[in-house]
N, C-alpha and C positions, 0 to 999 in steps of 0.2 A: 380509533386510531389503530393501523395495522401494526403488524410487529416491525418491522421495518420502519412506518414512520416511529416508532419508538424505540429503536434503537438509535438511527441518526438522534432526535431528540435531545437522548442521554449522552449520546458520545462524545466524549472531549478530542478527539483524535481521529475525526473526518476530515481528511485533506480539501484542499484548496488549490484551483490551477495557479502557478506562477505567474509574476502580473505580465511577462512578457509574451504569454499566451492567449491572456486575454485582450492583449492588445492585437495579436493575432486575429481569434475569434471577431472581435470589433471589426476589423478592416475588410474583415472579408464578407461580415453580413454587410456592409455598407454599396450602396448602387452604384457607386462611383469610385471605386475603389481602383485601380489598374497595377500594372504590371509595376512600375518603377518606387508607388507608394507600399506595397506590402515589401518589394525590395527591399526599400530603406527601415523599415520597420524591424527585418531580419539582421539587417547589417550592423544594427545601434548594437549588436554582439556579436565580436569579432568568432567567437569560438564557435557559436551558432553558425555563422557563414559558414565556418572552414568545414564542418560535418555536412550543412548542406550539400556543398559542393562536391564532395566525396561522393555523398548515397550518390548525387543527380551525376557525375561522372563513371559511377559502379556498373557494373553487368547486369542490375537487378534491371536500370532502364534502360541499355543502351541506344541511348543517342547516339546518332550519327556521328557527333562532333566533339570535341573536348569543350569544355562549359568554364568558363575564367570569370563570370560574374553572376550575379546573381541575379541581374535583370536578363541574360540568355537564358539562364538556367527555367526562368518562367516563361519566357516564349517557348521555349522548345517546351514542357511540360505541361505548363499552362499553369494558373493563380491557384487553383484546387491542390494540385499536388503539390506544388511550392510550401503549399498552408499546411496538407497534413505529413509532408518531410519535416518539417519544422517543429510542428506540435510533436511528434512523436519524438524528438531528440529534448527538448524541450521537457517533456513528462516525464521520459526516462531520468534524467537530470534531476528533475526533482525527486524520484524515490529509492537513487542511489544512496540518499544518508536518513539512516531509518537505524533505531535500534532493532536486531535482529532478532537475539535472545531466541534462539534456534529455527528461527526461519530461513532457509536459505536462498537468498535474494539472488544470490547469481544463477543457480539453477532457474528460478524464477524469470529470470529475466533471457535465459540461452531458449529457455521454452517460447515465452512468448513471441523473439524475435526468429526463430523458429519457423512459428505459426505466421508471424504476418509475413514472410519472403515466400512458405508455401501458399498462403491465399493469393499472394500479388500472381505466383507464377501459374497458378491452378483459372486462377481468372483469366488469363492472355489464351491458357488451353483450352477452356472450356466455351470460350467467347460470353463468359457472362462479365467481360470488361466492367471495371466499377472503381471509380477517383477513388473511394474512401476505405479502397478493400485493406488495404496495408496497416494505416490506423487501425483501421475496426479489429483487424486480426489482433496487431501490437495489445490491444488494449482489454481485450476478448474477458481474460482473468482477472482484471484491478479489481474484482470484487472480494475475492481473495487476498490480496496484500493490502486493502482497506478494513477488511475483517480481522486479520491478525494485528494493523496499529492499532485499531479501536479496542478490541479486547482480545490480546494474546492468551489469557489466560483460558477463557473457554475456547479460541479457537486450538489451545493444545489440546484443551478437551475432549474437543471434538473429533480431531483426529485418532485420540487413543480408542476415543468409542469406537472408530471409523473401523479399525486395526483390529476388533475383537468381533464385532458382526458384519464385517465385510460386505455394508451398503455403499453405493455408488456415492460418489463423492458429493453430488448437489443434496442426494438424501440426508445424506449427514448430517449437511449444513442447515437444511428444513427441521431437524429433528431437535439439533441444539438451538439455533435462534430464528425460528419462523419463517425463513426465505434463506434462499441461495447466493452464491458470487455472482449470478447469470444478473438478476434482479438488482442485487444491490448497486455491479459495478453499472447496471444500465440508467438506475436511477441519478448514481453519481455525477457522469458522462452529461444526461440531462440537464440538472444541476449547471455544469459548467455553462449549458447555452452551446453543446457540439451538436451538429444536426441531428435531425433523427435516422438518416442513413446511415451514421453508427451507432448510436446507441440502441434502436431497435434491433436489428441483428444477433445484437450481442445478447439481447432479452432471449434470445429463442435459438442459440447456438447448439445450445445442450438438450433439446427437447426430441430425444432421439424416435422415431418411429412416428409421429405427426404431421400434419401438413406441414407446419412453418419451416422445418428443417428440409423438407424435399427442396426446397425452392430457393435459387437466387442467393446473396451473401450471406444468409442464414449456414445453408448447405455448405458454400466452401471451410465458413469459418469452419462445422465441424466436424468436414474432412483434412482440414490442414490439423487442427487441435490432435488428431488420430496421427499424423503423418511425424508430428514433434515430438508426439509421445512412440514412436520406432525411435528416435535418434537420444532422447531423453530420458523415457521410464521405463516402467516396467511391462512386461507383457509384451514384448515387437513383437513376438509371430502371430499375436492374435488381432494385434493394431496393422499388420503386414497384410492379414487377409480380411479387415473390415473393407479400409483401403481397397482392394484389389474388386472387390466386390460392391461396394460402390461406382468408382469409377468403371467400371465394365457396363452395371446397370444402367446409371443415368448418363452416360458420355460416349461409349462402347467403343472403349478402350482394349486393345491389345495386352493380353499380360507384359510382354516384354516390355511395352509401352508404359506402362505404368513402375516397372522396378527403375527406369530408365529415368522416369519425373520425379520417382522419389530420388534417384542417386541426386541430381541436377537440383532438385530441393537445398540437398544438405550440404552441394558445394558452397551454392549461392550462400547460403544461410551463414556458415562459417565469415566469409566475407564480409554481410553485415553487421558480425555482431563485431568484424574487428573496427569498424566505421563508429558503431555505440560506445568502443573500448569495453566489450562484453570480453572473458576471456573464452573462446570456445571447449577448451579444456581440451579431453583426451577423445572428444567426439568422431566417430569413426567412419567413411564412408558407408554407404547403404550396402554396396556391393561386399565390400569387407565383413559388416553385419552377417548377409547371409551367407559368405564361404564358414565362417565361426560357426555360426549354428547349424549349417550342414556338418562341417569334423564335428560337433557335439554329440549331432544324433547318431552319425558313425561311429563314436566310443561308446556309446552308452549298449549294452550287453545286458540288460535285463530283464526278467521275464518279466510278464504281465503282473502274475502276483505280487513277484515284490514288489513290483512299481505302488500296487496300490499298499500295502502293505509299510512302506515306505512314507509315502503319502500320507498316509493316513495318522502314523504316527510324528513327523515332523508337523503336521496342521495340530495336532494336541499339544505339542513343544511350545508351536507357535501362540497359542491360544491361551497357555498356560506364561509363558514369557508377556504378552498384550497386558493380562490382569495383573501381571505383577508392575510391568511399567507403569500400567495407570495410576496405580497406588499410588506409585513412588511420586510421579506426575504431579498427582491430586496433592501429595505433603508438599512437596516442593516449588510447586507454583504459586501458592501464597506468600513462599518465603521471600520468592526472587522478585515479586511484581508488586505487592498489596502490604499496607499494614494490617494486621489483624484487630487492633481496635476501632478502628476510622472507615479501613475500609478504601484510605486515597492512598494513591503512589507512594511507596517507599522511599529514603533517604537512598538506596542508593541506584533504586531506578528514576531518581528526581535526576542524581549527577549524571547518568547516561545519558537520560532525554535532553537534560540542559546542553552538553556537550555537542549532541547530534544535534540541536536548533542554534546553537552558536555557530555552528559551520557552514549551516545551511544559510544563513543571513549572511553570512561573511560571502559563501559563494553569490548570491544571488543582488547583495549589497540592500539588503535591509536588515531594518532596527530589530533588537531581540532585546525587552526590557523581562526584569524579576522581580518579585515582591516576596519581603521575608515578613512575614505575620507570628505577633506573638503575642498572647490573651493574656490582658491586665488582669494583675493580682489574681492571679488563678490560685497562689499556695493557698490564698484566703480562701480561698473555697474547699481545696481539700480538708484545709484544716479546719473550716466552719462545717461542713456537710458530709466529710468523709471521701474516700477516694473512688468509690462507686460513684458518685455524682459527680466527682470530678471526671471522672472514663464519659458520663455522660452528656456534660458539657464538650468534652472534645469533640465527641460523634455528632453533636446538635452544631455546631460550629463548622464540623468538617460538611454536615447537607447543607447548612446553609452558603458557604463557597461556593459549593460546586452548582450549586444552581444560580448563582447572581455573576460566574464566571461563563465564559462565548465557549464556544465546541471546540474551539481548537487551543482551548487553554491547558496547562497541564498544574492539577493541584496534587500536593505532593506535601504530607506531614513529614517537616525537615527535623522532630526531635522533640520528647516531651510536649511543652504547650507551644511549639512553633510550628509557623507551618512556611510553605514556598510554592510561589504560583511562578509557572513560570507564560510570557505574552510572548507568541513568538509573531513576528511583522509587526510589531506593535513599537513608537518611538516613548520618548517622556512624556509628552503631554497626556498622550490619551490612554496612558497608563497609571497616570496620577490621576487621571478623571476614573479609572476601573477600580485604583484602590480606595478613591472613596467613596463610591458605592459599594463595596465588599466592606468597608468600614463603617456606615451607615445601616445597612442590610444587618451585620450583628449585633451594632446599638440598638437595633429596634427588637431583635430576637427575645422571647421570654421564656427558661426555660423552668418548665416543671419538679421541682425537689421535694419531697417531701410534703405534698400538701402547698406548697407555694412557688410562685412564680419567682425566678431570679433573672438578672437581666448583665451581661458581660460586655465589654468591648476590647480591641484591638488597637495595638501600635502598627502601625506599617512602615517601615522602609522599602524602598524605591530605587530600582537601579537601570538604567539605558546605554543600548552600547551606543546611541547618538545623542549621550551628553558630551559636552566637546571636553577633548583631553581625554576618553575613558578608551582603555582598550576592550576590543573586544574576546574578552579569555577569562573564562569559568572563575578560575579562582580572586580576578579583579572584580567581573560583576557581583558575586557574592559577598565578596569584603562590603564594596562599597554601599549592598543592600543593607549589610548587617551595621555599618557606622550609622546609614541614616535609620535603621531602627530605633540603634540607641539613642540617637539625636530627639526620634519622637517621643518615647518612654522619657526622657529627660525635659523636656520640653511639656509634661503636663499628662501624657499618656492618650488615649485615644483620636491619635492623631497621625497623618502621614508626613514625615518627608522624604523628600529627593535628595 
């Protein structure tokens, strides 16, 4: 098993497309699919229309005509692009409600959308015209904000390392969990059943100095990735003349010609992201870019020495600040994300995650059930075996959860001997069929004490936000988990109700 297949494996927090994508996906692998049937598909979401219409009425594609329906909007475009305008609003949608816990998702997302307005327009220049360049670009990095839900904790990690030896960002990522964003989000993408026009691409985006990147939507992705990072990160003048020096080599481009596609980039771009409802922020013309860093280099009056001099001592500052954050990093990130006994989700990163998958069901108008779990007669045991056994019982209790619970579950020790899963698209039924398998699965568990075998069970309560009458809000579905706990505990013990 590669490392990668063992991480998804273990992950509880591998996403999944929204089902209104895959009903997308569906209709378009299908042979008989036309113009008025993926319409209607679009249309069964009003909000979804209203952004189609937008991008397909924007500068990015200018049609000849103003577009009022959505069955135009796919003749003039055609069924491809119609699919991936939609899936890309669509996806973004879904990983606007995400706990961030120092990610910055909007920066994340002014990059991305960035990236795919410069591949769409780098493609019309280059004539290497391509339906899926737009998507593929949008999506280029989901390996990255699938890396940080699954495990924020090393992916902070990984960046502090990133911050103190100053390896390229995919090395990083090979260094801490065996593969890259390039890989992971490529696998994902697959995963979903999206062609291999974009998810291969996106495998080999970053594969700078190789055949794969000379070539075809490989290469634009990661000359546009170069072109978001002038308007977004760090380093423009060195991203300014990668740039320049690409497009001259393979397309033999005019310098003017090129400060000119990057300015027209970042009009465009702003535009899209207000279509996404991205906020562009304080993003700056390209042109404006470089009048600033021209007066920069006209004040700066230093000699050579100090310059390095200078240098040399703020990279020690820097170096020395890196190892001190990490520390801090390394004590602090067990606090804010992990119990230290168990090992599973924190009580009050349970309440954040729960909070962010009640919204997201609300937006998307699916079920989001909880299970409160609390291990019968546990004081018997401390008091019979002592409290070391008892630590050890929880820990045997908390592997066996999380392996009899689905990847996209979230297990979470809510206090002492309770614990809290939370199912998110998941209604009562097949949430009462989970808790009794995670109820069954710890009846069977035997755990080693002292020379002999002991054996525990659990009460489960059970809560849905499509049981009829229930609201859907955090502090109701928790009550209502925590009544039917007590109702099973009262009722005999190792047993669930609803």
């Amino acid at each position: 098993m590669t490392a990668m297949q063992k991480f998804i494996t273990q992950t509880t927090r591998l996403p999944t497309p929204p089902a209104i994508a895959l009903k997308i996906l569906q209709a378009v692998r299908s042979d008989e699919i036309n113009f008025e049937e993926l319409a209607d598909i679009v249309m069964a979401d009003p909000v979804l229309t209203a952004q189609v219409l937008k991008i397909a009425n924007s500068s990015i594609y200018s049609l000849p005509k103003q577009v009022t329906s959505l069955t135009l909007a796919t003749a003039l475009l055609g069924t491809q692009a119609l699919k991936n305008i939609a899936l890309s609003f669509v996806i973004v949608d879904g990983f606007k409600d995400i706990p961030q816990g120092g990610f910055d998702l909007e920066l994340f997302w002014k990059r991305s959308i960035s990236t795919a307005v410069s591949a769409k327009i780098l493609a019309a220049e280059t004539g290497l015209a391509d339906d899926d360049i737009f998507i593929t670009a949008l999506l280029q990095d989901i390996g990255i904000l699938v890396l940080f839900l699954a495990d924020a904790p090393a992916f902070t990690e990984m960046l502090d390392k990133k911050r103190i030896n100053g390896k390229r960002f995919c090395n990083a990522e090979k260094d801490q969990f065996g593969f890259d964003h390039t890989e992971l989000g490529s696998h994902l993408l697959k995963s979903w059943n999206l062609p291999e026009t974009i998810y291969e691409p996106i495998r080999h985006h970053h594969a700078n100095g190789t055949t794969t990147v000379e070539h075809g939507p490989s290469l634009l992705l990661n000359i546009s990735d170069k072109i978001s990072s002038i308007y977004h990160g760090t380093q423009a003048n060195k991203k300014i003349s990668e740039v320049h020096n690409v497009l001259e080599k393979h397309f033999g481009m005019e310098h003017e010609q090129v400060d000119k596609l990057i300015d027209t980039i970042g009009e465009k771009a702003r535009e899209v992201m207000d279509l996404f409802a991205v906020d562009p922020g304080d993003m700056k013309p390209f042109s404006q870019l470089i009048q600033e860093a021209n007066d920069e280099l006209r004040r700066l009056n230093f000699s050579y020495e100090q310059v390095v001099l200078e240098l040399k001592q703020a990279k020690q500052n820097a170096e020395q600040l890196a190892l001190s954050l990490k520390e801090s990093n390394d004590r602090l990130r067990t606090l804010a994300f992990r119990d230290d006994l168990t090992g599973l989700y924190n009580h009050r990163y349970f309440q954040e995650i729960f909070e962010t998958e009640i919204h997201r069901a609300t937006r998307h108008s699916h079920p989001v059930s909880l299970l409160l779990l609390d291990i019968d007669f546990f004081k018997q045991v401390n008091d019979t075996y002592g409290h070391p056994a008892g630590d050890n019982v929880l820990r045997q209790v908390s592997q066996t959860m999380v392996k009899l619970v689905r990847n996209c579950d979230i297990v979470a020790r809510y206090g002492g001997e309770e614990f809290a899963i939370v199912l998110p698209e998941t209604g009562r039924s097949s949430a009462k069929v989970l808790a009794q398998r995670i109820r069954r699965g710890i009846e069977q568990l035997q755990i080693a004490i002292n020379g002999q075998e002991i054996g525990v069970t659990v009460s489960v309560g059970v809560s849905s936000s499509d049981i009829e009458g229930m609201k859907s809000e955090r502090p109701v579905l928790i009550d209502r988990a925590d009544q039917a706990l007590y109702a099973a505990k009262k009722n005999g013990r190792n047993k669930v109700e609803i």
